[in-house]
C-alpha atoms as a printed R data frame, in Angstrom:
    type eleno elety resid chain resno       x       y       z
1   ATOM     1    CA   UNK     A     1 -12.112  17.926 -12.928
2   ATOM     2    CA   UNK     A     2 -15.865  18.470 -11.755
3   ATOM     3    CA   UNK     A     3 -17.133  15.771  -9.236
4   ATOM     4    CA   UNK     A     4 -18.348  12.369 -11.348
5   ATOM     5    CA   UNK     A     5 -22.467  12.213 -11.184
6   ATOM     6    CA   UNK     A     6 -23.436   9.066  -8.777
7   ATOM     7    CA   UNK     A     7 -26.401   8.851 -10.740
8   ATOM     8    CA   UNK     A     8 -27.500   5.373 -12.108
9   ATOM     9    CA   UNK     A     9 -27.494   6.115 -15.292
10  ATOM    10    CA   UNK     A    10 -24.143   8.327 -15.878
11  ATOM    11    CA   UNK     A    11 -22.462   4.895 -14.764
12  ATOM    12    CA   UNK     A    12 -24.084   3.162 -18.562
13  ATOM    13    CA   UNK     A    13 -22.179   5.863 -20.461
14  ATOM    14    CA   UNK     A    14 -19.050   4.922 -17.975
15  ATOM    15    CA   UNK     A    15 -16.310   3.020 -19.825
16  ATOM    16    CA   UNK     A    16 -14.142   2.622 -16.769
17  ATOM    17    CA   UNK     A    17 -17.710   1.397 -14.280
18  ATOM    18    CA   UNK     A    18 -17.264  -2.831 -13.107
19  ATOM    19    CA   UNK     A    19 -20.811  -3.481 -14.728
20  ATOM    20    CA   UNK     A    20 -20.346  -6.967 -16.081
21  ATOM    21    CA   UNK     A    21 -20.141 -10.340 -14.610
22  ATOM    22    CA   UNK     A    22 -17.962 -13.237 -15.836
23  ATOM    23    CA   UNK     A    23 -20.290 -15.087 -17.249
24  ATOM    24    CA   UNK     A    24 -22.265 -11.658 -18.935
25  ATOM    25    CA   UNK     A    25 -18.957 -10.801 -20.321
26  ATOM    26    CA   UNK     A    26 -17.908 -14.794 -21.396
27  ATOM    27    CA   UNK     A    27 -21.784 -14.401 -23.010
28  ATOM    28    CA   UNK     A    28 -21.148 -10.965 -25.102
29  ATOM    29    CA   UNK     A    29 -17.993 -11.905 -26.368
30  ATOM    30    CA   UNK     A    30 -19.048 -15.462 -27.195
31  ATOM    31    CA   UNK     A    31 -16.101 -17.577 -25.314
32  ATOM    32    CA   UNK     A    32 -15.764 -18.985 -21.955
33  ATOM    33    CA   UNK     A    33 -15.285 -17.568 -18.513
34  ATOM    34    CA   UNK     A    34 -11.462 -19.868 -18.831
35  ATOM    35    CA   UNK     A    35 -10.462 -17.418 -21.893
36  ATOM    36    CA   UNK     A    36 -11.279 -14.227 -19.370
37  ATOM    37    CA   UNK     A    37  -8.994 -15.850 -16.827
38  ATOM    38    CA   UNK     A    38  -6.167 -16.558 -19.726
39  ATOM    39    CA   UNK     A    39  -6.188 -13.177 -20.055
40  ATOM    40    CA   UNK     A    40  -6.080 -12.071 -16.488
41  ATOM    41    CA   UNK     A    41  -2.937 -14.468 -15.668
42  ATOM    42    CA   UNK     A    42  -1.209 -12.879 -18.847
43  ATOM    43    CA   UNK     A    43  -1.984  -9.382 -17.380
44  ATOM    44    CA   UNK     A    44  -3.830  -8.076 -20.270
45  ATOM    45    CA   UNK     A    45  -7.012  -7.094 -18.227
46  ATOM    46    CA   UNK     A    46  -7.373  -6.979 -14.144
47  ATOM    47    CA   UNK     A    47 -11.141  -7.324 -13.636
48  ATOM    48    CA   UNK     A    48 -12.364  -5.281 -10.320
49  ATOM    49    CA   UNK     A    49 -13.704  -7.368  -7.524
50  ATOM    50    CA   UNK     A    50 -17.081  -7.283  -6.577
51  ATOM    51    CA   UNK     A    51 -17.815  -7.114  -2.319
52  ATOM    52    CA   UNK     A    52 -17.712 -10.851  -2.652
53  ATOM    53    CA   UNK     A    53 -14.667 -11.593  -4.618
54  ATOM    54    CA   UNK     A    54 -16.340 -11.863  -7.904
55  ATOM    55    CA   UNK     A    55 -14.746 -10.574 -11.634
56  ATOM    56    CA   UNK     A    56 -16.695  -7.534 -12.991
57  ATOM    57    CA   UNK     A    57 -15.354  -6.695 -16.530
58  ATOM    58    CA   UNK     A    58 -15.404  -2.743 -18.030
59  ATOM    59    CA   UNK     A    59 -16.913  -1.544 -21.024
60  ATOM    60    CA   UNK     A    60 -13.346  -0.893 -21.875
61  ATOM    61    CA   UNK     A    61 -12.023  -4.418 -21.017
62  ATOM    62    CA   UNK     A    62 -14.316  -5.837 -23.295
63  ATOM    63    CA   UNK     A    63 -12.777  -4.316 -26.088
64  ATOM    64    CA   UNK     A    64  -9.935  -5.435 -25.278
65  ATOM    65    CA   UNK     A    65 -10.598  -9.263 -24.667
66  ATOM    66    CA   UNK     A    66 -12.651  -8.690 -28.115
67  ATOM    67    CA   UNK     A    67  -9.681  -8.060 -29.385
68  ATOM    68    CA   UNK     A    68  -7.625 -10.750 -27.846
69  ATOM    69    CA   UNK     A    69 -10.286 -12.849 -29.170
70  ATOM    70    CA   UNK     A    70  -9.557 -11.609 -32.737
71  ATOM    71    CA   UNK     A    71  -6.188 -12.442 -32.871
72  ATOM    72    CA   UNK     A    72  -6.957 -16.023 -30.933
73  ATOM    73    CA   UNK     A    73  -9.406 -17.148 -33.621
74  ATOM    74    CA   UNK     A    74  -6.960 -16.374 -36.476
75  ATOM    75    CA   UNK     A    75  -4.852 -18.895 -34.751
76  ATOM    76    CA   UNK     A    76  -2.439 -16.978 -32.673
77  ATOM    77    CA   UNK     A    77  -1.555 -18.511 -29.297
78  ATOM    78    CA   UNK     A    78  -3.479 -16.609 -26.474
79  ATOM    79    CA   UNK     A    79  -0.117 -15.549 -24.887
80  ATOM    80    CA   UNK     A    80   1.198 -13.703 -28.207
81  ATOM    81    CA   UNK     A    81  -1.949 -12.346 -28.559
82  ATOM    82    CA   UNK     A    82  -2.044 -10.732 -25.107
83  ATOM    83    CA   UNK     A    83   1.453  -9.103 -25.577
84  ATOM    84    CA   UNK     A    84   0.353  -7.804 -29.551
85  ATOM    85    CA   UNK     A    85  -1.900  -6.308 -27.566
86  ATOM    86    CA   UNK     A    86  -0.095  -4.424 -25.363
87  ATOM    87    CA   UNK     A    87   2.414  -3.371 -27.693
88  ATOM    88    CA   UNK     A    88  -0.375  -1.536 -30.094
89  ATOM    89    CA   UNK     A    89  -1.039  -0.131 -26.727
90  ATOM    90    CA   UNK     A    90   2.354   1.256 -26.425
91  ATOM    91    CA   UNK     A    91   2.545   2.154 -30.414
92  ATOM    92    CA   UNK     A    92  -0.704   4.465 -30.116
93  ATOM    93    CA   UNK     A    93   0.570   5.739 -27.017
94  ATOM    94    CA   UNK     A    94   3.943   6.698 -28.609
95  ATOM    95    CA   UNK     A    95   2.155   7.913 -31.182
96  ATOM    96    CA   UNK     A    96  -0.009   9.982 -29.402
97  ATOM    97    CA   UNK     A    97   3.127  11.553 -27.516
98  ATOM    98    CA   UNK     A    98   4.750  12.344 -30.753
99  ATOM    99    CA   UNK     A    99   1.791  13.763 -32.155
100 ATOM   100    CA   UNK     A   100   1.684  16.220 -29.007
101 ATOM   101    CA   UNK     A   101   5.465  16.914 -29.630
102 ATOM   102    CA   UNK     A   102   5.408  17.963 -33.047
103 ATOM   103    CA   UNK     A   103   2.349  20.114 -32.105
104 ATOM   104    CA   UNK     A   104   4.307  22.027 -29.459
105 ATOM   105    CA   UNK     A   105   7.054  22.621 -31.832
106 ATOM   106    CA   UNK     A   106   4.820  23.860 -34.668
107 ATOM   107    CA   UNK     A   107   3.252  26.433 -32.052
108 ATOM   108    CA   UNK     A   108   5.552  29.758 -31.522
C-alpha cells in the first residue's frame, strides 16, 4: 500500500479523515448534537477525539447517522434503528463474501 499523501487537500477526498465538529455534523444532517451522542452510546459510530477531547465525525460516519436519521424520522425508535443498521452492514458484508466465493469457484 503506497504511503497516504499528508497533503491538505488529499485529506477532502478522505472518507476515513476526523474533519467535522459536532455541531458541523448536527448542522449537515439537520438534528442535534444529543442524536450524535444517541448514536455513539448505541455503538453505531465512535467519533475520533480531537487533542482536546472533542467529537470529530467522518465523511463516512455521516452517512451513516444520515441513515440512522432515515429510519428515526419514519418513526423507528433510535435504538432499532442503530442495530438495522448494523445488520445491513453485516448483510452487504455477507454478501460481498459470497460474491467473492462463488467467483473463486467459477475460476479454474
Amino acid at each position: 500500500m503506497p504511503p497516504r499523501s499528508t497533503r491538505p487537500v488529499d485529506k477532502l477526498d478522505d472518507d476515513d479523515y476526523p474533519a467535522y465538529t459536532m455541531g458541523r455534523a448536527a448542522e449537515m444532517l439537520g438534528t442535534t448534537p444529543a442524536f450524535l451522542r444517541a448514536l455513539g452510546d448505541n455503538r453505531l459510530i465512535t467519533p475520533l477525539r480531537s487533542e482536546g477531547g472533542h467529537r470529530r465525525y467522518t465523511r463516512y460516519q455521516l452517512r451513516i447517522a444520515a441513515r440512522a436519521r432515515e429510519l428515526v424520522d419514519t418513526g423507528t425508535h433510535i435504538e432499532a434503528a442503530c442495530r438495522i443498521i448494523n445488520l445491513e452492514d453485516q448483510l452487504e458484508q455477507a454478501q460481498r463474501l459470497n460474491e467473492e466465493l462463488h467467483t473463486r469457484e467459477a475460476t479454474p
